[in-house]
N, C-alpha and C positions, 0 to 999 in steps of 0.2 A: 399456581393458585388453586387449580381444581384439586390437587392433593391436599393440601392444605384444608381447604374446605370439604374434602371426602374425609379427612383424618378428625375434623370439627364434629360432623355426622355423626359418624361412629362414638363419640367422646360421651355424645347426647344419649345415644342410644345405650351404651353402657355404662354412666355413670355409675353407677350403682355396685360394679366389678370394680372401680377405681377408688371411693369417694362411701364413706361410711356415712348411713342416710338420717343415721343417730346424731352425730358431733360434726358432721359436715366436714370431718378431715379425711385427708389424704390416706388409702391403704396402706400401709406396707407391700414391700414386693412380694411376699411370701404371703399375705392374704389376698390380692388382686391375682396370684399364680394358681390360690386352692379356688378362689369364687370361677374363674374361668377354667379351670377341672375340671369343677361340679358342670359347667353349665355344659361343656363338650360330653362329659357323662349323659346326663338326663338329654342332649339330643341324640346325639352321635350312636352310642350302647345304649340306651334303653329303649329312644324313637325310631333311631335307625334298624338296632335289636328285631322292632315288632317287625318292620314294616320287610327284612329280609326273612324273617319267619315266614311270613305271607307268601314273600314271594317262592321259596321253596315247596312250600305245602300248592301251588296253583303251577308253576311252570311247568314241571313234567309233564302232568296230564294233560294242559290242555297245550302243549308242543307236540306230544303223542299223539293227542286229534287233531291233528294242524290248525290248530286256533293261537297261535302263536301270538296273532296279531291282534286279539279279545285280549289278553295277556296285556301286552304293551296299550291298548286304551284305556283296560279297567283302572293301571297302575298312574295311567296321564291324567287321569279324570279326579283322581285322590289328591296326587300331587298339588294339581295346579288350586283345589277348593283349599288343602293345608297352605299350600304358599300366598294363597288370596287372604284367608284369615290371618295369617303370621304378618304378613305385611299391608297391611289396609288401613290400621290403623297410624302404621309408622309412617303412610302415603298423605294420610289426613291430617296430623300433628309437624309433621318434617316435611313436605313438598308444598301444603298447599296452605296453613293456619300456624304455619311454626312462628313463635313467636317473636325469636329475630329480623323476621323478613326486615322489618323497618330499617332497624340499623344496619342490615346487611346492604339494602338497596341504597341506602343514603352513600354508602362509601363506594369510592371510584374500582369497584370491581363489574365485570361484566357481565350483562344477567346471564347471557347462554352459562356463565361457569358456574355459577348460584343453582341455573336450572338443571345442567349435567352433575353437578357432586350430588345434589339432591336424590335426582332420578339414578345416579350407581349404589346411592345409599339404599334405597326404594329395592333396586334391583338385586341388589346382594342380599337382603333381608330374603328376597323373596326366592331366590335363587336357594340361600340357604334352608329354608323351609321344605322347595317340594324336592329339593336335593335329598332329602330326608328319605321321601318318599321313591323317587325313581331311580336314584343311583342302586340300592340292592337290588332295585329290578331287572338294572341292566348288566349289573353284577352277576347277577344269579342267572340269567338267561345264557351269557356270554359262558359260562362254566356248564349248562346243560346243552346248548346247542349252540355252539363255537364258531362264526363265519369272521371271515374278515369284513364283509357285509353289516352284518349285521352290528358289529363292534361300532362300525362309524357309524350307522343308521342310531344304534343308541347315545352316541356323544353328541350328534344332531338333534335328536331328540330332548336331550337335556336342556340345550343351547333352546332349546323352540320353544320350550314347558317354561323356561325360566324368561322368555319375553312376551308369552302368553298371559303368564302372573305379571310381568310389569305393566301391559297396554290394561288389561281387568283392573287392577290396582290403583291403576290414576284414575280410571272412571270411576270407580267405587269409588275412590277416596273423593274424588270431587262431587259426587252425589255429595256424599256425608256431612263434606264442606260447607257446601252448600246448603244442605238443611241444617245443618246446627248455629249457622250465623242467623237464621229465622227463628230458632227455636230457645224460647228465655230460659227453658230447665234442661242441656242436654245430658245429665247425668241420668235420666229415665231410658234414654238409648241405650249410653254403655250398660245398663242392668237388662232394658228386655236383651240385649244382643247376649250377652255375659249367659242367660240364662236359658236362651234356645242352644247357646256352644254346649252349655252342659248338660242340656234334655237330650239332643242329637247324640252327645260323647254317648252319656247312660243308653242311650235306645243302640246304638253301634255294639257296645260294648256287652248291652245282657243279648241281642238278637246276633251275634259276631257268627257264631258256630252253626245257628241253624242257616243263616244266609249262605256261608261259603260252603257248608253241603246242599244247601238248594240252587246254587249258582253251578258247580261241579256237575251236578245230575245234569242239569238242563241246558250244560255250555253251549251245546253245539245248535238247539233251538234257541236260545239268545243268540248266536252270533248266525245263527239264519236270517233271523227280524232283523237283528241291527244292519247286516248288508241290505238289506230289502227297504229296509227305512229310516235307515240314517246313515247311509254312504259314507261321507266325509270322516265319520267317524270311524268305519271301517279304515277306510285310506289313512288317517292319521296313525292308527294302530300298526298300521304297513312300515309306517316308519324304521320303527325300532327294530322290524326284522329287515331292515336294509334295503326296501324295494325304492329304485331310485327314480322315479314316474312322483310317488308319493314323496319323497324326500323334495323336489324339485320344486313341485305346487305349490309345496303346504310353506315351504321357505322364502318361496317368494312372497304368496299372501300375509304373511305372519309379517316380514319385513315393509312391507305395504302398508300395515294396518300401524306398525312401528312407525313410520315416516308421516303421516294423518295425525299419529296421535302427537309426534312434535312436533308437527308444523300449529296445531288445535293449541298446544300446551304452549308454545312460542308466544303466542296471540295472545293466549287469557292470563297470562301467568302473574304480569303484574298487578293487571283487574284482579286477582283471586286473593292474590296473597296479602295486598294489603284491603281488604274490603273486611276484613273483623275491625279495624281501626276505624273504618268510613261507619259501621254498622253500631258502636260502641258512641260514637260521636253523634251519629243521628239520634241515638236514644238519650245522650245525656240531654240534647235539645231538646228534643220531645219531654223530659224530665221538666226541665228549665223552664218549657211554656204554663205547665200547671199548675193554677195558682190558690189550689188547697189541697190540704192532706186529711184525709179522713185520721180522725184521734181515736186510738183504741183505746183500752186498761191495762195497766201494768199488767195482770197477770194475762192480758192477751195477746197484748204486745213481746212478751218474755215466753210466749207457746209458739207464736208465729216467728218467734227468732230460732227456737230450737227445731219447730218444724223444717225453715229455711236450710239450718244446720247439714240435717237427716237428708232432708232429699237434694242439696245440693254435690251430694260424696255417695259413687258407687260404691267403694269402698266401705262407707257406712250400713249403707243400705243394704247392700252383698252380704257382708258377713254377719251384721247385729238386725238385720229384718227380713232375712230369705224365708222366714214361718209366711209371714205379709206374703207371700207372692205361691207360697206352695199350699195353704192350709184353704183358699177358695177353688184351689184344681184339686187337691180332694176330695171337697163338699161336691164337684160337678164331676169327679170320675166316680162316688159314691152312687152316685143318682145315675149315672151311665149303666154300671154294673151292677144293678138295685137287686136283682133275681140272682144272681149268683150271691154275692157276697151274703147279702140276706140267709140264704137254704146254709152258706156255709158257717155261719153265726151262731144261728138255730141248731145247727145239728151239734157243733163245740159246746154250748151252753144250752143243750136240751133240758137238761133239770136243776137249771137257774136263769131262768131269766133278768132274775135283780144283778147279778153277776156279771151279764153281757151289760146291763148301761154302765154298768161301772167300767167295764174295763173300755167301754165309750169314751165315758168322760179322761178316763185314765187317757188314756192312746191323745186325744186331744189334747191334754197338760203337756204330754211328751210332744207334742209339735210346739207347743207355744216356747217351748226352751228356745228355740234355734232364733228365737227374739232377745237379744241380751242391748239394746242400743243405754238403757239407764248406767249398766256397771261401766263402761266407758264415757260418759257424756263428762262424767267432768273434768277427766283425763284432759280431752280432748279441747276445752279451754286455754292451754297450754301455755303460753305468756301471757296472754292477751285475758287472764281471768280476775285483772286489775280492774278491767272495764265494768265488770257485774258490780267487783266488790268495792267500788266506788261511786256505784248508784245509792239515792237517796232512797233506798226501797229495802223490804225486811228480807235478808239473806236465805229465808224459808221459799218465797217466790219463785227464785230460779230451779228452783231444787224441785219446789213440785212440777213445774211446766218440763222438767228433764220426766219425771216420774209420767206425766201423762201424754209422752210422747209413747213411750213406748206403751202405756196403756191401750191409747187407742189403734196403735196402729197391730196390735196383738188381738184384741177384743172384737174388733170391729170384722175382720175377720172369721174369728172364733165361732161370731154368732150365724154367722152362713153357714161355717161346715156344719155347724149344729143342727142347723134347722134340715140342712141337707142330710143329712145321717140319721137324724128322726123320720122324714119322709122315708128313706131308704129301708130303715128298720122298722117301720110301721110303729112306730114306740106309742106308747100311752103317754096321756097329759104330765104325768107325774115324773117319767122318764124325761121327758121333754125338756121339764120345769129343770132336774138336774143336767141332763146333757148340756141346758146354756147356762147356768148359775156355777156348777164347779169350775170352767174352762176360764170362766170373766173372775170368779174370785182367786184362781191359781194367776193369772196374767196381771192382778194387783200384788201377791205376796213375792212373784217372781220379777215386777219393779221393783219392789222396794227393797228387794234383797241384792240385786242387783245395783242399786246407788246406794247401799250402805258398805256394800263393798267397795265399791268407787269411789269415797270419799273415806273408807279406811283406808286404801290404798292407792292411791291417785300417784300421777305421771304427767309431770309437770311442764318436763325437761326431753321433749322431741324436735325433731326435724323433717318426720315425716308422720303424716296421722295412722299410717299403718302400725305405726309402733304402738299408741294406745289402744288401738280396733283388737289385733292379733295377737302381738307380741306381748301381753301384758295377765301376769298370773292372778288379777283380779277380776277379768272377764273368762277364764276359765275356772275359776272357787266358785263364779255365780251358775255358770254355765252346769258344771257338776253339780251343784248344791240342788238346784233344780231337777236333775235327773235322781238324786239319791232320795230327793222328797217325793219325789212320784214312784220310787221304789216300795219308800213305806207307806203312800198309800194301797198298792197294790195287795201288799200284804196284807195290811191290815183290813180292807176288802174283802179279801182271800179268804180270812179266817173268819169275817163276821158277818157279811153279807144275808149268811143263809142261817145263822143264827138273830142275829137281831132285825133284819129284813135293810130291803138295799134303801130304802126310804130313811131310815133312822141311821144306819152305816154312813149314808152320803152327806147327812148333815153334821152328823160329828167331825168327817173330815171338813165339810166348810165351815163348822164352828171355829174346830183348828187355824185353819189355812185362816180366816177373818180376824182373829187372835193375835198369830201370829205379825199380819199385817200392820194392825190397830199398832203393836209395839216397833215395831219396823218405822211404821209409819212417824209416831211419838219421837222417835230416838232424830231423824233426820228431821223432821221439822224445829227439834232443838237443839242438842249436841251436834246434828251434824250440819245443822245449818251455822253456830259458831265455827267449827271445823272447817267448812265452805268458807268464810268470811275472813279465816285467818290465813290459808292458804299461803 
């Protein structure tokens, strides 16, 4: 039964290797053999790849200063934060809110085998994550300094890293659990989480070079502190070089803290995992008891549907509104770094000043691109865009409440980094006046160019919304289009600024850009709102 149900796990887990997300049919064997290729490729060679780099560029030296055992915790300490993130999610989704609990507990199978396939699923994910990370380590170590000691001290070590990652993984996952059966939006999680993994990636990744020569300098004054002040950590690092005092402790507590967490996980298991059902039931009641509904307006009703849309799908959010989340940490690292960036502004555009607002506002257009949610919105209607086009209501309606989703969530924005970047560059009123009028008139021309794409080009026919967000060459025509138009205004800037001054330069481009709009606008409140309606 537990195979059975571990082989079910896994099926979940890789759908998507099996099961084409387009047509919902079955791979062939010869693309289910290329898609799990690739996935052994990008972990195995490429993840694997970095992380035995690392370990060659660190083991010599610091085995040469007997810090052998700094070596073996830096590498534990990596491992286990990648196999907590690689499997956290799959702890929160598959052990503790999966969505079969019900059917699975209603039938005469026995919870401990529901709880054990789950928890080896949990376990494997996680195993295979900081396996990523600590097998080259213990690979590379074993080939620089060869003990039979140590050989087993790192396969125990493995074995410890990978139930370290499963007891973290159920608590974490059952925090999350937990808070998302209280929380009515949790698609705002998955994005802050989504978007600290990629701030940390980026900071690891530009800071990589100066860290691991500042770590080499100073190994042996780090691994001074750390025996002095974090022992255990020491000792756990002892592992891997075989010391069997360390081996013996840490294996026992680790197995301790294993037996707590299933005897803990035993108890709550059934409470947890059907409590989004108990949660989902108390709210339809609480629905039930209220006995009026505030009546909005069609065209308010049709924004607060599409706003629902937008922030109910990370997905959405992620890739057609990440400007939303990065263009106010500009405006506040602008005003951080106000004397630097400033002096170095000033000294690029010393004998243009009209030049530097321009290239302001410019730099600002080029963020509001990475907002494309219009050229997809009506992709992403997808069967169910019977529903609009059978409302009593003018097929223009929907179409703008798409347009003004992504207005505001671009503009609104916009107008911070502005004001931020004004303060910063100490701009004049007139600067000002453009720094917020070009950014709000580009994020209207770069809606409307974006839904006139989308409904020249619409995608009707998916299975998963990834395919209209990503996969779809009308969300990159808009994406592009965007960036080729901030090209010629640069240009034309470039060349005019200091001839016709940046006051008259900047209105011409928002003449344009408003123009341009006006007929954007014109075409999809009529042509394309028939186009919409015939769908």
């Amino acid at each position: 039964m537990i195979k059975i149900l571990l082989k079910k796990q896994f099926l979940e887990m890789f759908k998507s290797f099996f099961y084409n997300q387009k047509t919902n049919e079955k791979r062939s064997a010869g693309s289910v053999a290329l898609y799990i290729s690739l996935f052994v490729f990008s972990t195995v060679i490429v993840l694997g790849g970095m992380f035995t780099a690392l370990a060659l560029l660190l083991c010599s030296s610091l085995a040469a200063m007997d810090l052998s055992w700094l070596y073996f915790a830096l590498f534990s300490i990596i491992a286990i934060l990648i196999g907590i993130f690689g499997s956290v999610f799959n702890t929160y989704s598959g052990l503790y809110l999966s969505k079969d609990n019900d059917l699975l507990l209603s039938m005469p199978i026995p919870v401990h085998a529901i709880m054990i396939s789950r928890l080896l699923g949990v376990y494997l994910m996680g195993l295979m994550f900081s396996g990523i990370v600590i097998l080259p380590a213990v690979a590379v170590y074993s080939f620089v300094k060869f003990s039979v000691l140590s050989l087993i001290g790192g396969i125990i070590l493995i074995f410890l890293i990978s139930l370290i990652v499963l007891i973290l993984s159920c608590l974490l996952g059952w925090v999350i659990a937990k808070i998302s059966l209280k929380l009515k939006n949790k698609s705002f999680i998955t994005v802050i989480i989504s978007l600290a993994f990629i701030a940390a990636y980026y900071f690891v990744y530009f800071k990589a070079q100066t860290i691991i020569k500042n770590f080499l300098e100073n190994a042996v004054t780090y691994g001074e502190k750390i025996m002095s002040d974090v022992y255990p950590l020491y000792m756990f690092g002892k592992i891997g070089t075989g010391d069997i005092l360390s081996i013996l402790i840490f294996t026992a507590a680790i197995l301790l803290l294993f037996a707590v967490m299933w005897f803990v996980l035993s108890r709550s298991f059934i409470k947890i995992s059907t409590s989004s059902a108990a949660s989902a039931n108390s709210k339809s009641g609480a629905l039930r008891k209220k006995s009026a509904a505030r009546q909005n307006s069609i065209s308010k009703a049709l924004l607060k549907k599409e706003f629902a849309r937008f922030t109910s799908s990370p997905n959405y959010m992620l890739n057609c509104g990440l400007a939303s989340f990065l263009i106010p940490i500009l405006g506040i690292f602008l005003i951080i770094k106000k004397a630097d960036i400033s002096y170095a502004f000033n000294t690029l555009f010393v004998n243009s000043a009209g030049l530097k607002t321009a290239v302001i506002c410019i730099a600002l257009c080029l963020l509001a691109t990475m907002n494309d949610s219009a050229a997809p919105s009506v992709s992403l209607e997808g069967k169910s865009i019977w529903i609009l086009q059978s409302l009593p209501i003018d097929p223009k309606l929907p179409l703008i409440a798409k347009l003004l989703v992504q207005i505001l969530v671009t503009a609104v924005p916009l107008v911070f980094c502005s004001a931020c970047a004004a303060f910063a560059f100490s701009a004049d009123a007139v600067s000002i006046l453009f720094m917020i009028i070009i950014p709000i008139i580009f994020a209207l021309l770069s809606s409307c160019f974006g839904l006139f794409i989308g409904l020249k080009m619409p995608n009707l026919n998916w299975t998963s919304e990834i395919t209209p967000i990503k996969q779809n060459i009308g969300v990159l025509i808009a994406i592009f289009g965007g960036v080729l138009f901030i090209g010629f205004m640069f240009v034309f800037c470039l060349i005019l600024v200091n001839i016709i001054g940046m006051a008259a330069c900047l209105s011409v481009v928002a003449v344009i850009m408003l123009a341009l709009s006006y007929l954007l606008l014109h075409w999809i409140t009529t042509k394309g709102a028939n186009i919409f309606k015939n769908l």
